[in-house]
MIMIVO-657935 format. One line per field, with one value per residue: residue number from 1; y, z, x of N, C-alpha, C, O, CB in turn. Coordinates in Angstrom, 1 decimal, padded with zeros to 4 digits. Last residue first. Glycine has a CB too. Layout:
! MIMIVO-657935
num: NUM|...
nv: Y|...
nw: Z|...
nu: X|...
cav: Y|...
caw: Z|...
cau: X|...
cv: Y|...
cw: Z|...
cu: X|...
ov: Y|...
ow: Z|...
ou: X|...
cbv: Y|...
cbw: Z|...
cbu: X|...
//
This chain:
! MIMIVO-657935
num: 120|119|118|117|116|115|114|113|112|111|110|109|108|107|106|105|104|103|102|101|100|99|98|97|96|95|94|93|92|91|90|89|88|87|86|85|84|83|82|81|80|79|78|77|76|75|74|73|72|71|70|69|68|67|66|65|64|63|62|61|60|59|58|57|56|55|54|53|52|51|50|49|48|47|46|45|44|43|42|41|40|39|38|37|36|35|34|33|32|31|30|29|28|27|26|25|24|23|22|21|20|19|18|17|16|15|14|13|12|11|10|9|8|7|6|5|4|3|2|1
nv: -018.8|-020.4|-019.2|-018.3|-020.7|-021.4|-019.2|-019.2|-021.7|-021.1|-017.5|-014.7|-011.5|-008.6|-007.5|-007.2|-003.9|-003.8|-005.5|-004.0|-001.7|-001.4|-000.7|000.9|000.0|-002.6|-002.3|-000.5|-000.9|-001.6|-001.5|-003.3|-005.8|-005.9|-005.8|-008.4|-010.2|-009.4|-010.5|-013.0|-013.8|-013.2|-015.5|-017.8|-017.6|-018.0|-020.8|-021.4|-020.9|-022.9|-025.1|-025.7|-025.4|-028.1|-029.6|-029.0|-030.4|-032.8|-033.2|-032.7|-034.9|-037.0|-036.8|-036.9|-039.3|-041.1|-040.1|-041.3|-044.0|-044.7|-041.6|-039.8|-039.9|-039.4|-036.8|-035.7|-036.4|-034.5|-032.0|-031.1|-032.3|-029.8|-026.9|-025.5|-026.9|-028.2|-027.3|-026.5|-028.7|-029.8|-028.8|-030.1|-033.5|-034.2|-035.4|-032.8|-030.5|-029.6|-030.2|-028.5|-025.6|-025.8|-026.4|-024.0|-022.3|-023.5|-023.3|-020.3|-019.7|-020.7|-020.1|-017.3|-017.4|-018.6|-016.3|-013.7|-015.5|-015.6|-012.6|-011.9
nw: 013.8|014.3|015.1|012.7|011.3|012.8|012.7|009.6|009.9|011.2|010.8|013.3|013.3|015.0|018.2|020.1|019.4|016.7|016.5|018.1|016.5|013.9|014.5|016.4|016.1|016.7|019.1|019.3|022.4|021.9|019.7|017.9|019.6|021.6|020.0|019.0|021.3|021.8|019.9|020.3|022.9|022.3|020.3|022.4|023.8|022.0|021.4|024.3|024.7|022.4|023.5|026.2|025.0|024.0|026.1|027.3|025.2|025.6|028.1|028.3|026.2|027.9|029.8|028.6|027.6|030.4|030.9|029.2|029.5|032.8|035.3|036.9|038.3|036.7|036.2|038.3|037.5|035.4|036.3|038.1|036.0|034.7|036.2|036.1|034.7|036.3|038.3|037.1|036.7|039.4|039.4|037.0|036.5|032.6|030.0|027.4|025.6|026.7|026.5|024.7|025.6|027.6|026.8|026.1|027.9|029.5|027.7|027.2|030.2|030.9|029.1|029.8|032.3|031.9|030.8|032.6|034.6|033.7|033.0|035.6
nu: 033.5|031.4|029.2|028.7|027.5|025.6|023.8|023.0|021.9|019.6|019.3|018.4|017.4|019.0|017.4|015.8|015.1|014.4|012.6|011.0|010.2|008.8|006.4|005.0|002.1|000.9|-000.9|-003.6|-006.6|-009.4|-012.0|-012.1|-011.7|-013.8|-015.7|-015.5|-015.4|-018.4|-019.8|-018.9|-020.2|-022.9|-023.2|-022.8|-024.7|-026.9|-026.5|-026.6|-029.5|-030.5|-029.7|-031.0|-033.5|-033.5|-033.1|-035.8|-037.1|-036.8|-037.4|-040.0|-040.9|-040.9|-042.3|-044.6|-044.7|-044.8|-047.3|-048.8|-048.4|-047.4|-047.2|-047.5|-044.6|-042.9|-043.2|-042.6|-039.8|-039.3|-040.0|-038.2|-035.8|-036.5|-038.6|-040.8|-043.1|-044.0|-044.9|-047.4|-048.7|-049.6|-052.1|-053.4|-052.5|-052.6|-053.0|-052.2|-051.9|-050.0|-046.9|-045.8|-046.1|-044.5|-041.9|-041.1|-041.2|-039.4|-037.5|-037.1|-036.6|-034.2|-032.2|-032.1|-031.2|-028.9|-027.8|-027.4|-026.5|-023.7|-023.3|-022.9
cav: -017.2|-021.1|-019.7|-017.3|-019.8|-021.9|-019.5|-018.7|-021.8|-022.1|-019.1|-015.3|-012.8|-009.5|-007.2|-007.8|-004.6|-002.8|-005.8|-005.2|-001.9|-001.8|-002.2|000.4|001.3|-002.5|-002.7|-001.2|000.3|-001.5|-000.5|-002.0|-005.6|-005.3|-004.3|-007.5|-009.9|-008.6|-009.3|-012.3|-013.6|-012.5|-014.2|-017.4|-016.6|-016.4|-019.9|-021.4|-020.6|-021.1|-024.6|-025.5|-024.5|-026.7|-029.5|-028.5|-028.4|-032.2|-033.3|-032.1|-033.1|-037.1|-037.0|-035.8|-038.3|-041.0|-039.5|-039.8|-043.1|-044.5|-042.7|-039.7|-039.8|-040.7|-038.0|-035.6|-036.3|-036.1|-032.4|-031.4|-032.7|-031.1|-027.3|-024.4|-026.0|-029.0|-027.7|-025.1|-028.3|-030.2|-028.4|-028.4|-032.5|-033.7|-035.0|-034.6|-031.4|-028.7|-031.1|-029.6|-026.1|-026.0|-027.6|-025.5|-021.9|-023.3|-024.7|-021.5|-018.9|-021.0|-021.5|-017.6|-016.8|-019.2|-017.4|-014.0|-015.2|-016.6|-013.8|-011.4
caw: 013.5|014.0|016.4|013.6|010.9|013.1|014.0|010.2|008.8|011.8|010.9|012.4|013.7|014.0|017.3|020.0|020.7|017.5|016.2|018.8|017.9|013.9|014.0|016.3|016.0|016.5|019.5|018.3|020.9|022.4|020.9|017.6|018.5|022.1|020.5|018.2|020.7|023.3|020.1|019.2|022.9|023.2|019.8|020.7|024.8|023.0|020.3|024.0|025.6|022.4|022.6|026.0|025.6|022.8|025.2|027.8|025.6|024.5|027.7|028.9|025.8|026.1|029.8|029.7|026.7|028.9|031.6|029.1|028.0|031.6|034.7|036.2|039.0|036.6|034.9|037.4|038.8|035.3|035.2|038.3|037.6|034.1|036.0|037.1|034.0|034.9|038.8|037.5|036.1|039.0|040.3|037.4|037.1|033.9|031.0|027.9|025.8|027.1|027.3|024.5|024.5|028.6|027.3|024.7|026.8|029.9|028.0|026.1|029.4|031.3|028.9|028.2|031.9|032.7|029.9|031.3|034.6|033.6|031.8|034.8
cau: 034.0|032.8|030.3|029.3|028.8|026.7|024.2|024.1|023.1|020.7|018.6|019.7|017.3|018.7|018.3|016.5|016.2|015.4|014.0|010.9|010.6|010.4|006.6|006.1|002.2|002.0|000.2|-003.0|-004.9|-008.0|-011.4|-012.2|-010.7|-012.6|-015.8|-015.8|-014.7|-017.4|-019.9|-018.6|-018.9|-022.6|-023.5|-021.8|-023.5|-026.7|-026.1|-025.6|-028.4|-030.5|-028.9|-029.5|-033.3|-033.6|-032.0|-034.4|-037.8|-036.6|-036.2|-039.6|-041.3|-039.8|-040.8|-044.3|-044.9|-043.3|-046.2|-049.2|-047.8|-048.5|-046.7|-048.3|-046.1|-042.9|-044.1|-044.2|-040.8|-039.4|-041.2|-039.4|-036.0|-036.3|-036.9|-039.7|-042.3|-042.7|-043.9|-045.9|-047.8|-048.4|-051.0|-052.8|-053.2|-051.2|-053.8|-051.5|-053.2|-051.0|-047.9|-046.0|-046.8|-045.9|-042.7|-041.5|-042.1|-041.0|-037.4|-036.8|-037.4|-035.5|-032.3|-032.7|-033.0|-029.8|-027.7|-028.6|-028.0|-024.4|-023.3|-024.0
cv: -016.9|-019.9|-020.4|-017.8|-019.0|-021.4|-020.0|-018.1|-020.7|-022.0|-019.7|-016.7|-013.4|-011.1|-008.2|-008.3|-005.8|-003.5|-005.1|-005.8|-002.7|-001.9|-002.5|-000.6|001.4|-001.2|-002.6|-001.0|-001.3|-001.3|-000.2|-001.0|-004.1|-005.3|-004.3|-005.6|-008.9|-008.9|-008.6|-011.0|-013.2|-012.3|-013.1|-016.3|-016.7|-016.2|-017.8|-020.5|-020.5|-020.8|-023.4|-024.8|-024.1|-025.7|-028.2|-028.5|-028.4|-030.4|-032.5|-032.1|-032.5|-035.4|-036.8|-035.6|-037.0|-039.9|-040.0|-039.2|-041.6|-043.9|-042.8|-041.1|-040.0|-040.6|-039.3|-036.4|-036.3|-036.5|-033.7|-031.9|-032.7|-031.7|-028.7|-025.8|-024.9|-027.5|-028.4|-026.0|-027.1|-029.9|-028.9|-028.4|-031.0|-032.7|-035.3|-034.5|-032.9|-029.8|-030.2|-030.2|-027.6|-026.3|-027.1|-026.0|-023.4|-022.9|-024.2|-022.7|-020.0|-021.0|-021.6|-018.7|-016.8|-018.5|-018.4|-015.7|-014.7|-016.4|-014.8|-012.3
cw: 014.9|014.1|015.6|014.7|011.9|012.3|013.5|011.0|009.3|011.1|011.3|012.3|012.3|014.1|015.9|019.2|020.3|018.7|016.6|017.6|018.2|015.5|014.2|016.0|015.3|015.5|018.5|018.8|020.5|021.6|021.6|019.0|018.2|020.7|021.0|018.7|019.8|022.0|020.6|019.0|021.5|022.8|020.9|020.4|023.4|023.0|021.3|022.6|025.1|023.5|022.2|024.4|025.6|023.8|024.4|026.5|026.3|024.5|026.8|028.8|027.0|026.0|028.9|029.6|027.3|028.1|030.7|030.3|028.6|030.4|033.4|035.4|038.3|037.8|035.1|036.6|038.7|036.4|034.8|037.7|038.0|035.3|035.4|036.6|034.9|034.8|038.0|037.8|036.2|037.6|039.8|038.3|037.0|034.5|032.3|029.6|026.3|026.7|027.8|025.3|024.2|027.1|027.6|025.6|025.7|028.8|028.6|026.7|027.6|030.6|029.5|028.3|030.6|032.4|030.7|030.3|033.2|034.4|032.2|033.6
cu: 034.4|034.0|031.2|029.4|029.4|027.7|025.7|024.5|024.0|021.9|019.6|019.1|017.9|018.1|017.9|017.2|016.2|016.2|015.2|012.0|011.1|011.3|008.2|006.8|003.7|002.0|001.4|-001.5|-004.2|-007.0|-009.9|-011.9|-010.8|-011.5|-014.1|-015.3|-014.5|-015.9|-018.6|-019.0|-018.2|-020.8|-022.6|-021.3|-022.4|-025.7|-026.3|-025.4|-027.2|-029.5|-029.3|-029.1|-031.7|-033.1|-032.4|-033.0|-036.0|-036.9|-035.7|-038.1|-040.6|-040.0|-039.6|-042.7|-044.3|-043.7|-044.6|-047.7|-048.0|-047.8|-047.4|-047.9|-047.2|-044.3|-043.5|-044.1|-042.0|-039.9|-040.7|-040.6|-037.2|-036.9|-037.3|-038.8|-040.8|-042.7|-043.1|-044.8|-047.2|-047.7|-049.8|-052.3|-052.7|-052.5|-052.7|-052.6|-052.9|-052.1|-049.8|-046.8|-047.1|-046.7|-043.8|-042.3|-042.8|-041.8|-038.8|-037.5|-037.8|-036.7|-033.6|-033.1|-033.2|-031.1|-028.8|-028.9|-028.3|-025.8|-024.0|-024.3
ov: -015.8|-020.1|-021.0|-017.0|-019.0|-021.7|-019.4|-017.1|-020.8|-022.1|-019.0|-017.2|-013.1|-011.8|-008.5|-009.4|-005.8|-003.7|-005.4|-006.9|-002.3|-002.1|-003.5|-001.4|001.8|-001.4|-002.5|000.1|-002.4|-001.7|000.8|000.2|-003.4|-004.7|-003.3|-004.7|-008.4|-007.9|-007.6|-010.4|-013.0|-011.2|-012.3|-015.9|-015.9|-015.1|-016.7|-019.7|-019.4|-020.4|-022.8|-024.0|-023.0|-025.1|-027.3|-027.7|-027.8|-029.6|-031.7|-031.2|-031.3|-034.9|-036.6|-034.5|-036.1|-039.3|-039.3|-038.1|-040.8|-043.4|-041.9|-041.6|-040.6|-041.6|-040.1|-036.9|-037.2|-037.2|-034.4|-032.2|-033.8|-031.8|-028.9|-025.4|-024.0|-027.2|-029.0|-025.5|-026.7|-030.5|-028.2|-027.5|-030.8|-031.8|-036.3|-033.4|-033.9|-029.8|-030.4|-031.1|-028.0|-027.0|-028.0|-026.2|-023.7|-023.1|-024.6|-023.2|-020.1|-021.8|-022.5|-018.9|-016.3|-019.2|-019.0|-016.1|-015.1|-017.5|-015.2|-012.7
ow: 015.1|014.4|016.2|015.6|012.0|012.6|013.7|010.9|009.4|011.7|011.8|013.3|011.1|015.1|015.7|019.3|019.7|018.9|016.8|018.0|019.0|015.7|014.5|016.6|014.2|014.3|019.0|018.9|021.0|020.5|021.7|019.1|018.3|020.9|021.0|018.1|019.8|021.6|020.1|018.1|021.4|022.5|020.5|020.2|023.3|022.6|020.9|022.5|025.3|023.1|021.5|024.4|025.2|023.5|024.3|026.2|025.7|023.7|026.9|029.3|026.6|025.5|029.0|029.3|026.6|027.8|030.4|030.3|028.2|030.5|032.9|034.9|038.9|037.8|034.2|036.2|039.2|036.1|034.1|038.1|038.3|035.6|035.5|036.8|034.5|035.0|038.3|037.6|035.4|037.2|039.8|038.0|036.9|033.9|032.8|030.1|025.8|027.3|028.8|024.7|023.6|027.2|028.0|025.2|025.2|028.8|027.8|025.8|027.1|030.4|029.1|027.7|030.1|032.3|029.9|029.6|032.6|034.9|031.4|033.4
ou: 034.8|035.2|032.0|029.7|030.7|028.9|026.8|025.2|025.2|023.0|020.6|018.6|018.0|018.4|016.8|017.6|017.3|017.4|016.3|012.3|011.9|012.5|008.8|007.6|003.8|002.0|002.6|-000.9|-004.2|-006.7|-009.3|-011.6|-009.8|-010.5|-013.4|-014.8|-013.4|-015.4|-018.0|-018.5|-016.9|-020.2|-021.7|-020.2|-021.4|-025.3|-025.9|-024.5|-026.6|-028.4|-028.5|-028.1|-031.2|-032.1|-031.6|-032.2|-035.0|-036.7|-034.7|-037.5|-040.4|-039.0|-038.4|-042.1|-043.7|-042.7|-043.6|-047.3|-047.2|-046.7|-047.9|-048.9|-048.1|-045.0|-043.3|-045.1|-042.5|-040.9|-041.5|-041.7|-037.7|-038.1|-038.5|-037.7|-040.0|-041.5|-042.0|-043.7|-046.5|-046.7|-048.8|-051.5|-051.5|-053.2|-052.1|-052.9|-053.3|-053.2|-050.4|-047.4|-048.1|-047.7|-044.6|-043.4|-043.9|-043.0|-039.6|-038.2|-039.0|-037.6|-034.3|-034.1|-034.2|-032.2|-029.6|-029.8|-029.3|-026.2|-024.8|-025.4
cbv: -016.1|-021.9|-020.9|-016.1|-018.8|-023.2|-020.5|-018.4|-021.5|-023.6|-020.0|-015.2|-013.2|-009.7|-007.4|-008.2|-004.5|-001.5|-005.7|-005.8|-001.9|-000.4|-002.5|000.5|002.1|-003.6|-003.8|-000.6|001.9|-002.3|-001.0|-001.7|-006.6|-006.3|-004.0|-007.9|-010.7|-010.0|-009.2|-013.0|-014.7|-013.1|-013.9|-017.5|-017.7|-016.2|-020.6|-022.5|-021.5|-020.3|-025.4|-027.1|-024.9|-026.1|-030.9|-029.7|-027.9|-033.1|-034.3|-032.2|-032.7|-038.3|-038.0|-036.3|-038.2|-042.7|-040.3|-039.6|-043.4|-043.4|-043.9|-038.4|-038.4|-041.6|-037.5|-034.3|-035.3|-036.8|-031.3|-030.6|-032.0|-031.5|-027.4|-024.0|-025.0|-030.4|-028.3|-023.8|-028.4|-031.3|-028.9|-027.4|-033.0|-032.5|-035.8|-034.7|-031.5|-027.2|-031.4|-030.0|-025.7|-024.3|-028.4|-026.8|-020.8|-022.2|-025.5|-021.9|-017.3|-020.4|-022.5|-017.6|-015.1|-019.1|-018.1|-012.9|-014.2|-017.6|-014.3|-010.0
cbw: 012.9|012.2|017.8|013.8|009.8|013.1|014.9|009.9|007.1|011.6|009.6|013.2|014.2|013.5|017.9|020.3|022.5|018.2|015.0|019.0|018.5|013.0|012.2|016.9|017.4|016.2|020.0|016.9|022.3|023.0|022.1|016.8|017.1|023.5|022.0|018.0|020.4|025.8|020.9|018.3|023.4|024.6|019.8|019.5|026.8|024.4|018.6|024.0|026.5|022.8|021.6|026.2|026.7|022.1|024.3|029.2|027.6|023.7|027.3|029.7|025.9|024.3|030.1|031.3|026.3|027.6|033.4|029.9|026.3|031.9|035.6|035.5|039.5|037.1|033.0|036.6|039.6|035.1|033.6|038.6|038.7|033.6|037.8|039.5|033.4|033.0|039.8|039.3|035.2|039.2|041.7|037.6|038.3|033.1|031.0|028.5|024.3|026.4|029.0|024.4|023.6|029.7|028.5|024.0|025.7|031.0|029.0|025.8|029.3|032.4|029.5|027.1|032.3|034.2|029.9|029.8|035.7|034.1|031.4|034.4
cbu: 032.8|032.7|029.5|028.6|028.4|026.6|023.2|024.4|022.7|020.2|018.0|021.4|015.6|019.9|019.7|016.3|015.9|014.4|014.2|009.2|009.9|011.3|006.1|006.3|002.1|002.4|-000.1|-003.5|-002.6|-007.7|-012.0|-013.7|-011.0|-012.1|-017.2|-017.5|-014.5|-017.2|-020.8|-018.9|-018.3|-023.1|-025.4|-022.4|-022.6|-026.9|-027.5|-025.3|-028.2|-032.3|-028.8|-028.8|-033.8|-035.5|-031.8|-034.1|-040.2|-037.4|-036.0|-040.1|-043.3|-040.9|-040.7|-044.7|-046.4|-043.2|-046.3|-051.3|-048.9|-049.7|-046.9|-048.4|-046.4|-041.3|-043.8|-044.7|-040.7|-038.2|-041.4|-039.7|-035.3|-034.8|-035.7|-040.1|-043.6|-043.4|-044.3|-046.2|-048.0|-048.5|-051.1|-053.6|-053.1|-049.0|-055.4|-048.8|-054.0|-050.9|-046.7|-045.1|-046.3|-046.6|-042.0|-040.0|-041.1|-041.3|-036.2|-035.2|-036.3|-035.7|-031.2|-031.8|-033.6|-029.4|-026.0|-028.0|-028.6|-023.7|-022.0|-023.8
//
């Protein structure tokens, strides 16, 4: 599920930038559904269209994907500081029994006096 919402944010970001950006570049109409469904298809188109008007294509369809990537990513940030968030207030608190875990393994001893008590 994580990686379709992350994929319909990055799409959703990247068709929005790029159809603003190339709306006054002269790119036949058929061939622009076909920049806005993926990179691949809108560098494909603009080496078809070649010319400045297809490097312009190319520089706006890059640049619409990278923005894309980085809403994608500041998402799944948010997402995974969320899920951290719910699981700190939800799952039990482990140390209920703080004195448990000296209980059995008993004292802890530094080096000074390990080696007192194998001289003993």
């Amino acid at each position: 599920m994580g990686v379709a919402v992350l994929g319909s944010v990055l799409y959703s970001t990247y068709a929005d930038s790029v159809e603003g950006s190339v709306s006054g570049l002269p790119i036949p109409e058929a061939a622009r559904g076909a920049i806005t469904d993926s990179l691949a298809a809108a560098i494909q188109v603009a080496q078809q269209v070649g010319g400045p008007a297809g490097g312009q294509l190319a520089e706006a369809a890059r640049e619409a994907f990278v923005e894309g990537m980085g809403v994608a990513t500041l998402t799944a940030v948010g997402l995974m500081l969320a899920a951290a968030m719910v699981a700190a207030i939800t799952l039990p608190n482990k140390a209920e029994h703080p004195g448990l875990m000296t209980e059995r393994a008993g004292p802890v001893m530094n080096s000074n006096q390990l080696r007192s008590s194998e001289r003993s």
